[in-house]
C-alpha positions in Angstrom: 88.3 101.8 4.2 87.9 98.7 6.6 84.3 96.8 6.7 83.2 97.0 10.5 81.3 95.2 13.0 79.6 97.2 15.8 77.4 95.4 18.2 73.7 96.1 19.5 73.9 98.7 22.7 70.9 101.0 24.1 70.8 104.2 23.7 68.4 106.8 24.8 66.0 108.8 23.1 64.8 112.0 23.7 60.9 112.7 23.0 60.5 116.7 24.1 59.3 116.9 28.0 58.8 113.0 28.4 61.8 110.5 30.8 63.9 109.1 28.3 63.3 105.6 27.5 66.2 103.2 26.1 65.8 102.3 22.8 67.8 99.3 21.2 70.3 100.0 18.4 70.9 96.9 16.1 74.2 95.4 15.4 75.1 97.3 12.0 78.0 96.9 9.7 79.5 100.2 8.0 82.9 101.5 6.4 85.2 103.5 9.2 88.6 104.8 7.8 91.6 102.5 8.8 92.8 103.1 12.4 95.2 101.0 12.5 98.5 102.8 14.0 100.7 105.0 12.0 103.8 104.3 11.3 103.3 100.5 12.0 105.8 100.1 9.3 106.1 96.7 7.0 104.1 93.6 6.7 105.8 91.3 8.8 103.7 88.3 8.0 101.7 86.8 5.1 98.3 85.1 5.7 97.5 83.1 2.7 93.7 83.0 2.1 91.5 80.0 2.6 94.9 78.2 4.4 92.1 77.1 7.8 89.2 77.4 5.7 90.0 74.3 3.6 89.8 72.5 7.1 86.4 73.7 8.3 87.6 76.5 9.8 86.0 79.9 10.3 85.2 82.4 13.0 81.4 82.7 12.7 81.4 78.9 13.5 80.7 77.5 17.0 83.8 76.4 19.3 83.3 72.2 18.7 83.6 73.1 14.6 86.4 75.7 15.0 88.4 72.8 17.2 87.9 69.7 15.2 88.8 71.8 11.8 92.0 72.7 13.9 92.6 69.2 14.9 92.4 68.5 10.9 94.8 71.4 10.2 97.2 70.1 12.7 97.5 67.1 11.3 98.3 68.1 8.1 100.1 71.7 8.6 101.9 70.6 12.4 100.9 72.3 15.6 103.8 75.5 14.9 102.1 76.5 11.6 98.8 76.5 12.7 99.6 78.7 15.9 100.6 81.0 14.0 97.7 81.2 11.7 95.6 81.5 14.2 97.7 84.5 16.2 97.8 86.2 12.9 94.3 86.2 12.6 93.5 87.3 16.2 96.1 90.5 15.1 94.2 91.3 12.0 90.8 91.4 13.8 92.1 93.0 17.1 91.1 96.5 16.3 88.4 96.4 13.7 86.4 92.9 15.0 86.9 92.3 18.6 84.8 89.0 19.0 86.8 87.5 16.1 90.1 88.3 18.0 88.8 86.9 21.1 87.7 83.8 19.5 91.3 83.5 18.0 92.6 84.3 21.1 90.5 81.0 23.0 91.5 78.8 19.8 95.0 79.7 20.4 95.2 78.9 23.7 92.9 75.9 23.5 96.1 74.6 21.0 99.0 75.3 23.1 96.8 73.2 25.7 95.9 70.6 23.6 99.7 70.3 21.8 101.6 72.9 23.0 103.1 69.7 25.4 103.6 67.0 22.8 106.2 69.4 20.8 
């Protein structure tokens, strides 16, 4: 079972003969069965744990953290290393956190612009 993030949406609600009036549903966090694709076969990479984190980095921090704890990581990991990390982690949060993988996405392509050129 995978921990997921859903966020806030309206939804209506019925009250007998009265209009329906939107409601708002808060952003809730539940266990959905894995749905990731079958047959997806063997791991194909490793992500060692707390590899960014040492740095500074983490997704639920804003953009200016998330780029200077790359810069760090960078500097001590090289650019190739670090591009990777980061792709790998907007793949593990593509289907069960979509805002993480869309962060991961911007940080990875904020990288190749940054020093994608220099290597």
């Amino acid at each position: 079972m995978l921990r997921v993030k859903r966020r806030a949406h309206k939804r209506r609600k019925y009250r007998g003969r009265t209009l329906p009036k939107p409601i708002d549903v808060s952003e809730t966090t539940f266990l959905i069965p894995d749905r990731g694709r079958k047959g997806r076969g063997e791991k194909i990479f490793d992500l060692q744990k707390g590899e960014l984190s040492k740095h500074g980095y983490s997704l639920t921090e804003k953009t200016a953290v998330r780029r200077a704890a790359l810069k760090k990581s960078v500097e001590e990991d090289g650019y190739k290393t670090v591009l990777g990390r980061i792709h790998a982690l907007s793949i593990i949060h593509r289907r069960t956190n979509p805002i993480y993988a869309l962060k991961a996405k911007l940080d990875r392509g904020w990288l190749v612009s940054e020093f994608g050129s220099h290597t």
